[in-house]
ZADOZA-908791 format. One record per residue (C-alpha): residue in three letters; residue number from 1; chain; x, y, z. Coordinates in steps of 0.1 Angstrom, whole numbers, plus 5000, padded with zeros to 4 digits. Example, Ala and Ser with C-alpha at 12.3 -4.5 7.8 and 13.67 -1.06 7.14 Angstrom:
<rs>
+--------+-----+--------+------+------+------+
! residu ! num ! chaine !    x !    y !    z !
+--------+-----+--------+------+------+------+
!    ALA !   1 !      A ! 5123 ! 4955 ! 5078 !
!    SER !   2 !      A ! 5137 ! 4989 ! 5071 !
+--------+-----+--------+------+------+------+
</rs>
This chain:
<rs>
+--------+-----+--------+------+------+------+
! residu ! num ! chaine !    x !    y !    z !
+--------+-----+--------+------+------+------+
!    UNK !   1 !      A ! 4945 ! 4672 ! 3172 !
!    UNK !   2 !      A ! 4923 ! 4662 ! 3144 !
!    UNK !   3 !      A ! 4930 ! 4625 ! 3152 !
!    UNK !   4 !      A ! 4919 ! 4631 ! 3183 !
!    UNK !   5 !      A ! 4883 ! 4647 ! 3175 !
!    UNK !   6 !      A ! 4880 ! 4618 ! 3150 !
!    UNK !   7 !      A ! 4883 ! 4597 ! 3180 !
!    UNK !   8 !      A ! 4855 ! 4613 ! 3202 !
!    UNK !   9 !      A ! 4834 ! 4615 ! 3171 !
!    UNK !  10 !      A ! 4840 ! 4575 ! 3169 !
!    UNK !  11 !      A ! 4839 ! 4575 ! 3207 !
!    UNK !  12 !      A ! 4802 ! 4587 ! 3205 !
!    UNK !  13 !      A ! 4788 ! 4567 ! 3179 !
!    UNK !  14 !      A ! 4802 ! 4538 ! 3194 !
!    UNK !  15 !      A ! 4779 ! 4540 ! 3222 !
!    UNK !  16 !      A ! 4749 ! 4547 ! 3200 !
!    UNK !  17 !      A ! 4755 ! 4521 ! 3176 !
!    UNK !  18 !      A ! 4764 ! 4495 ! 3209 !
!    UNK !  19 !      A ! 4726 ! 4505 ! 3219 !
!    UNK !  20 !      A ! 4711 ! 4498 ! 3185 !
!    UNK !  21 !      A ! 4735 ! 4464 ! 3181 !
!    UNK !  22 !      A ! 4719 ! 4453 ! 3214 !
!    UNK !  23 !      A ! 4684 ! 4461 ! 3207 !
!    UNK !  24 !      A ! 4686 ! 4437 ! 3176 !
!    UNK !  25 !      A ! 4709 ! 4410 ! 3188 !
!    UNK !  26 !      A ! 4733 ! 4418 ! 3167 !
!    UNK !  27 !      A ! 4772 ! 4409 ! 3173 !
!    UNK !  28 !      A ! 4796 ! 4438 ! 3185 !
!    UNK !  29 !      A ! 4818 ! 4454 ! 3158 !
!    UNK !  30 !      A ! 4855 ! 4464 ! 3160 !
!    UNK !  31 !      A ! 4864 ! 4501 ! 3166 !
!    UNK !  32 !      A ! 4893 ! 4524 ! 3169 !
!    UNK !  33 !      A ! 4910 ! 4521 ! 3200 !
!    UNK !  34 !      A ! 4937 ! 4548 ! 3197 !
!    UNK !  35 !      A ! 4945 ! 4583 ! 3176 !
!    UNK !  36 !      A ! 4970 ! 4561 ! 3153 !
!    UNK !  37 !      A ! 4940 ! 4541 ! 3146 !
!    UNK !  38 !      A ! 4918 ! 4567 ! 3135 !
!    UNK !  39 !      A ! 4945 ! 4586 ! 3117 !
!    UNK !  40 !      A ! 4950 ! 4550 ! 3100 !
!    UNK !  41 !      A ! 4914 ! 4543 ! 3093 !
!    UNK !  42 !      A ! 4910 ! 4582 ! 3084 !
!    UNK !  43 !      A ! 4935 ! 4575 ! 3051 !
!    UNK !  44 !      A ! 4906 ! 4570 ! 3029 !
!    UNK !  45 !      A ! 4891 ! 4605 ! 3041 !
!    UNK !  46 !      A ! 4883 ! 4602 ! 3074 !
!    UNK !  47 !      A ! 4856 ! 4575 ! 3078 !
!    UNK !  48 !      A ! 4855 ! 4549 ! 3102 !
!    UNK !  49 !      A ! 4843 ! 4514 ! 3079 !
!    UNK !  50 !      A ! 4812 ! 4501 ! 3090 !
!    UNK !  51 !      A ! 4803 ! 4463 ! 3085 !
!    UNK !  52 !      A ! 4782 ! 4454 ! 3052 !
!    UNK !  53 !      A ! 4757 ! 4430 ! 3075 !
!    UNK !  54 !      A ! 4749 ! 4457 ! 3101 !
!    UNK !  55 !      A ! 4737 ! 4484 ! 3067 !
!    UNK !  56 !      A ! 4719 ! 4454 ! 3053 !
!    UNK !  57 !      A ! 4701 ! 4450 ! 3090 !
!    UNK !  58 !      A ! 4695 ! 4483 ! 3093 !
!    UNK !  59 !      A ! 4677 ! 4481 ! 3060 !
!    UNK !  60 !      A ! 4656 ! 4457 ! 3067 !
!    UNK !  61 !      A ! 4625 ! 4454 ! 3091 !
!    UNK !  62 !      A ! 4633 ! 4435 ! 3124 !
!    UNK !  63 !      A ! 4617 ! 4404 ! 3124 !
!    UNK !  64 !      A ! 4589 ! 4417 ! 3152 !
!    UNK !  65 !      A ! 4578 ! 4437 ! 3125 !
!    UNK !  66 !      A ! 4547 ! 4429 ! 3106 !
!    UNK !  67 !      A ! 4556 ! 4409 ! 3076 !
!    UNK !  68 !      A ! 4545 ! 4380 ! 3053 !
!    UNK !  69 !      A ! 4571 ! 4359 ! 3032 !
!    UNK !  70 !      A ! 4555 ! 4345 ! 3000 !
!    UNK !  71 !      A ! 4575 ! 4315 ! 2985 !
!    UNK !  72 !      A ! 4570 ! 4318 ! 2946 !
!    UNK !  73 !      A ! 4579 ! 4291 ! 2920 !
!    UNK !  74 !      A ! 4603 ! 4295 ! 2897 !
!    UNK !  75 !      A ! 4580 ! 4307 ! 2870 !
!    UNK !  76 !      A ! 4563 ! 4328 ! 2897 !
!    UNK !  77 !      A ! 4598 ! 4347 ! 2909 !
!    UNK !  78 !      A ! 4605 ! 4351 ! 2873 !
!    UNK !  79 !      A ! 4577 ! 4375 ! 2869 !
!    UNK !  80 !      A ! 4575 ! 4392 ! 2902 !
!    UNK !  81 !      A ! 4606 ! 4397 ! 2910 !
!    UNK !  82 !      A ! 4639 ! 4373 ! 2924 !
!    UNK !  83 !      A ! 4642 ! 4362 ! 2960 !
!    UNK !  84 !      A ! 4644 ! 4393 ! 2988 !
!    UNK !  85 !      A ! 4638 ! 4372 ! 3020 !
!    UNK !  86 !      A ! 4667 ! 4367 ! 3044 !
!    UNK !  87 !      A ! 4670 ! 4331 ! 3062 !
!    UNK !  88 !      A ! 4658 ! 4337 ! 3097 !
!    UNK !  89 !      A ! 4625 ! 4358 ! 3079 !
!    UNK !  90 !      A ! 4592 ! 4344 ! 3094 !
!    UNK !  91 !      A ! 4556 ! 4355 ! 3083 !
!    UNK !  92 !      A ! 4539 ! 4369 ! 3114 !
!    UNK !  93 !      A ! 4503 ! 4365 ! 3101 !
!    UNK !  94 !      A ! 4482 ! 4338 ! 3116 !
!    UNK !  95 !      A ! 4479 ! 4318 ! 3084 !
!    UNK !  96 !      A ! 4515 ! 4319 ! 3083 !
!    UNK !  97 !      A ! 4534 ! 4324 ! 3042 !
!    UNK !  98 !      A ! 4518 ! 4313 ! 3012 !
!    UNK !  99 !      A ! 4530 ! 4297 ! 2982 !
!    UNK ! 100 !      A ! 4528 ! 4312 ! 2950 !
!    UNK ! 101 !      A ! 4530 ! 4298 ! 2916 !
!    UNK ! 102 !      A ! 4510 ! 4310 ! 2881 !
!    UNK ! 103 !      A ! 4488 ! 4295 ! 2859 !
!    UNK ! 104 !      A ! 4494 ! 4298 ! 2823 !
!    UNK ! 105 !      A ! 4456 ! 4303 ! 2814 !
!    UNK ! 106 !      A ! 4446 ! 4330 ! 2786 !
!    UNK ! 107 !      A ! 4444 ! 4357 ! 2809 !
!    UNK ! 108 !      A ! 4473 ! 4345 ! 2831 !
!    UNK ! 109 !      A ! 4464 ! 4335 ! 2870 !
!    UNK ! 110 !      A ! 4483 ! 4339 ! 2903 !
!    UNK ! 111 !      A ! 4472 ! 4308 ! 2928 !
!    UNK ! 112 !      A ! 4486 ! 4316 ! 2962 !
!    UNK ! 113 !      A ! 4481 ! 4284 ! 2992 !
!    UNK ! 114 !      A ! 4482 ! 4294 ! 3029 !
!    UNK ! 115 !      A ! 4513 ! 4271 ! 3042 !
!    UNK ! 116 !      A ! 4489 ! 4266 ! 3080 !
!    UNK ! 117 !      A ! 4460 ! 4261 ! 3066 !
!    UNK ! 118 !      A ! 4460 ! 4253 ! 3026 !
!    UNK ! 119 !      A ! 4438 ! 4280 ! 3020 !
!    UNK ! 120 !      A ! 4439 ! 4285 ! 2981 !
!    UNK ! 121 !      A ! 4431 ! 4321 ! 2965 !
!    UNK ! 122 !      A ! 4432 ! 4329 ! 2928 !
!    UNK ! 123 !      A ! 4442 ! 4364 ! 2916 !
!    UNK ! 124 !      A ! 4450 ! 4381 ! 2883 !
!    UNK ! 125 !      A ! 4484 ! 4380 ! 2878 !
!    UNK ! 126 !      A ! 4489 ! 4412 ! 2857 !
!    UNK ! 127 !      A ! 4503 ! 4436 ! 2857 !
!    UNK ! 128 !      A ! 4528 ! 4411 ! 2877 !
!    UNK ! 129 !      A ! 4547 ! 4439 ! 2892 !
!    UNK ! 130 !      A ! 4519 ! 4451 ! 2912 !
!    UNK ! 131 !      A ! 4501 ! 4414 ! 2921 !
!    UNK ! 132 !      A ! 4514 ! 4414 ! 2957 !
!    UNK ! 133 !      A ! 4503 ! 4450 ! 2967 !
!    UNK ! 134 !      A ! 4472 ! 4434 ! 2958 !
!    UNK ! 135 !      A ! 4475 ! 4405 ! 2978 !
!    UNK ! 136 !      A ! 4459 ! 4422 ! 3013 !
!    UNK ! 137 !      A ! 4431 ! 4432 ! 2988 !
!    UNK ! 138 !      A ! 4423 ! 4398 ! 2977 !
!    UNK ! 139 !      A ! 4427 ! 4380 ! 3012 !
!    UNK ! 140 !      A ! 4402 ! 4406 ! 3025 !
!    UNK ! 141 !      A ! 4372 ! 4400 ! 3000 !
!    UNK ! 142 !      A ! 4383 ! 4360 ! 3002 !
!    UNK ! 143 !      A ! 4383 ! 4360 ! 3047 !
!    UNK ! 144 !      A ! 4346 ! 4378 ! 3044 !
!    UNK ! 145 !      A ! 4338 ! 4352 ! 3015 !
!    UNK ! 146 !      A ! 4344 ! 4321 ! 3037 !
!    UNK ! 147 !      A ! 4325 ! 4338 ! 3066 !
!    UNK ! 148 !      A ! 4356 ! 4346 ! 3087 !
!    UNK ! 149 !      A ! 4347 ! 4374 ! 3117 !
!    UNK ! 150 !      A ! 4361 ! 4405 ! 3111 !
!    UNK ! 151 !      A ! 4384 ! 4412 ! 3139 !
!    UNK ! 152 !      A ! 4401 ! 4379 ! 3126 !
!    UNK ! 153 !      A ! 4406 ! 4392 ! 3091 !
!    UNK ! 154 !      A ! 4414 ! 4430 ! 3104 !
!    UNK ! 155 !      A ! 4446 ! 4416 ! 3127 !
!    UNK ! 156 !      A ! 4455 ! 4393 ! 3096 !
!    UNK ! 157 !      A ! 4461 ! 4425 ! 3074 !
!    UNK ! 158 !      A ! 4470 ! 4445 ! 3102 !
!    UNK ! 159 !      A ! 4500 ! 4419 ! 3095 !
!    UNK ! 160 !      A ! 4503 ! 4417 ! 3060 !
!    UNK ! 161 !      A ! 4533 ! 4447 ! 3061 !
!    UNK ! 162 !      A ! 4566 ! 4440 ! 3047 !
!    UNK ! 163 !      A ! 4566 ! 4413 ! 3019 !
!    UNK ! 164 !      A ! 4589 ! 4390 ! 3014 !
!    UNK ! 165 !      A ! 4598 ! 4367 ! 2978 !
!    UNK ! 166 !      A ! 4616 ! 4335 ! 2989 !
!    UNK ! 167 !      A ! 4623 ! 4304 ! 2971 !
!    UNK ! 168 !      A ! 4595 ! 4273 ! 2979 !
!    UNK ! 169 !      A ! 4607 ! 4246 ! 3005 !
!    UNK ! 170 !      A ! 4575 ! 4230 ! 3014 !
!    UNK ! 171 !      A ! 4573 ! 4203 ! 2992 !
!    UNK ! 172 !      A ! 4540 ! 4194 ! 3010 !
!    UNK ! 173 !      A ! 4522 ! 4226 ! 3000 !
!    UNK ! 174 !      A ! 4537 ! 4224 ! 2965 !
!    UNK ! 175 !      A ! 4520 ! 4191 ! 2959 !
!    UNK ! 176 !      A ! 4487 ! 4207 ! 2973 !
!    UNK ! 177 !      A ! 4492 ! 4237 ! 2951 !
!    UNK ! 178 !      A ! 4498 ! 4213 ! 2919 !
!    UNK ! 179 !      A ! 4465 ! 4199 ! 2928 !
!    UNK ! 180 !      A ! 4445 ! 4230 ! 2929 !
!    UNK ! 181 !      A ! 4464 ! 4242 ! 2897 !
!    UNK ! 182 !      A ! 4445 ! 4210 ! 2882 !
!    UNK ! 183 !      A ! 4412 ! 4212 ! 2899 !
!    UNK ! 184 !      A ! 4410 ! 4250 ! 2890 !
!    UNK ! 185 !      A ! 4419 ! 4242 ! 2849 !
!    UNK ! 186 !      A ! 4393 ! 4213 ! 2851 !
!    UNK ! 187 !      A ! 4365 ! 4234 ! 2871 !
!    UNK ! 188 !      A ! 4367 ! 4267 ! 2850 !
!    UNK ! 189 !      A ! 4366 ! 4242 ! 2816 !
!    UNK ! 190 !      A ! 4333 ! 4226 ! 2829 !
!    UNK ! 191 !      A ! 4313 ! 4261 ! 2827 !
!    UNK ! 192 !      A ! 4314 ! 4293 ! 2805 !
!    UNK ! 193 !      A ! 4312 ! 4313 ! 2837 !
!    UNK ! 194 !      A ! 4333 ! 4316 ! 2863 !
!    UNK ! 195 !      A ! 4348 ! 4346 ! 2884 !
!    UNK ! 196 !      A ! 4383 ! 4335 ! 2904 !
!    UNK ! 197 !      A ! 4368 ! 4342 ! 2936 !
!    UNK ! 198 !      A ! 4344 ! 4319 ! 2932 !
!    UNK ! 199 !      A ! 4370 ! 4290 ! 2922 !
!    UNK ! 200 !      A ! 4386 ! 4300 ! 2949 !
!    UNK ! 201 !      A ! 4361 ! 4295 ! 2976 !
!    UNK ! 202 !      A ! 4353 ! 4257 ! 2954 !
!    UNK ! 203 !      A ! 4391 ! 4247 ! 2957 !
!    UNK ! 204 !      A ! 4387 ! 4250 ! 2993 !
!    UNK ! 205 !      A ! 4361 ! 4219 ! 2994 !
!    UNK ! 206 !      A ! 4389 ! 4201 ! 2984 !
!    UNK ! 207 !      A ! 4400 ! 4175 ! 3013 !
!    UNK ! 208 !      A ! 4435 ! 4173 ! 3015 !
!    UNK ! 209 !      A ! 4455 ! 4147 ! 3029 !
!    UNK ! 210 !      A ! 4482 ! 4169 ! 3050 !
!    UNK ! 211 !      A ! 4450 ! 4181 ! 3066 !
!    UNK ! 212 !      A ! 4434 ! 4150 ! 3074 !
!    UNK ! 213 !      A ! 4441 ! 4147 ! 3113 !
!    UNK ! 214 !      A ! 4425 ! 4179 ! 3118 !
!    UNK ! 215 !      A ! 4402 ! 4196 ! 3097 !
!    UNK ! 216 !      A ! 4403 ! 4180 ! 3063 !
!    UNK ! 217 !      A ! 4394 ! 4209 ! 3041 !
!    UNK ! 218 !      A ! 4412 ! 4246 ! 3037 !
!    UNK ! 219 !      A ! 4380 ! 4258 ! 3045 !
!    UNK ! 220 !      A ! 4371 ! 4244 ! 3074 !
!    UNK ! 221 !      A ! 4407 ! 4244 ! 3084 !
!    UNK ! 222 !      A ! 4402 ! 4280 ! 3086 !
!    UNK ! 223 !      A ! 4372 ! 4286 ! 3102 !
!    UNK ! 224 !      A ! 4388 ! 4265 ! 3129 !
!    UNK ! 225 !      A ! 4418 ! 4288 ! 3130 !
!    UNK ! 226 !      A ! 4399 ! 4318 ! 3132 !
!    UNK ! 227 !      A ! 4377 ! 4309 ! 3158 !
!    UNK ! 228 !      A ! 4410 ! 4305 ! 3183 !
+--------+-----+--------+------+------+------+
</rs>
């Protein structure tokens, strides 16, 4: 008799779980078919084994979810934190992910560089635990800065929800990045005052080659952006 309430039970959530499974796309899992299957499943007290991926999709926000991936470098994962971004995890901002790397300076430097449009933005890095809750907080001041409109820079944060660490693949942007790491050393050496939003907004003068058949500079590679 209890096998076969244990059955019902696993009858019911079947047809729940089928409806979430569907909703995502996710592939069908196996279920008792029988009361001997239960009662063998049921050994280890009763429960019905769920698969490993479908908790681990459950925990994580489905991928029309606002969210923005951040590749770091090496020595930028080191001090954030490790790798948290699944494989099929896409940013949903219009300026797509952004690289992430540090800069070994006194006070030590986060650069970040949009992957769409180059767009380079300098934060403090410490405390390094906390640098990418302050990442919307940056972008904002740094969209007004570059004279971005603001129903542009209010849907780009409206996006900046989940955020993701992943390892860089862009080999592209990381060349770009190296060469704002360089301009920024030489430009904050060449004058006792500087603020980073200010180097910010100078390192996107810069012409960069990836951007040469369309805009040539993160700046203007931007404004061109926004104004779609």
């Amino acid at each position: 008799m209890a096998g076969e309430d244990l059955l019902r039970t696993a009858g019911t959530v079947r047809k729940r779980l089928g409806r979430w499974l569907e909703e995502r796309g996710i592939g069908w899992l196996k279920v008792p078919k029988s009361a001997s299957d239960v009662a063998r499943l049921g050994a280890g007290g009763g429960r019905v084994p769920v698969a490993r991926a479908v908790i681990r999709s459950a925990r994580r926000p489905r991928q029309d979810d606002p969210m923005l991936v951040v590749h770091g470098t090496k020595k930028f994962l080191d001090r954030v934190g490790s790798s948290t971004s699944a494989p099929d995890d896409v940013s949903t901002t219009q300026l797509g992910s952004w690289y992430a790397t540090v800069l070994f300076w006194k006070s030590r430097v986060a650069l970040f560089v949009s992957e769409e449009t180059l767009l380079p933005m300098l934060l403090p890095l410490a405390p390094a635990a906390s640098v990418l809750d302050r990442f919307g907080g940056g972008l904002e001041t740094l969209l007004y800065a570059h004279g971005v409109a603001a129903p542009f820079i209010a849907a780009e944060l409206s996006e900046v929800g989940q955020c993701r660490l992943a390892k860089t693949n862009n080999r592209s942007v990381l060349g770009s990045m190296n060469e704002f790491a360089y301009l920024a050393d030489a430009f904050r050496q060449s004058t006792e005052a500087f603020d980073l939003l200010a180097l910010s907004l100078r390192l996107a003068e810069t012409p960069c080659s990836p951007l040469y058949k369309s805009h040539v500079t993160p700046h203007d590679e931007l404004l061109a952006r926004a104004a779609r």
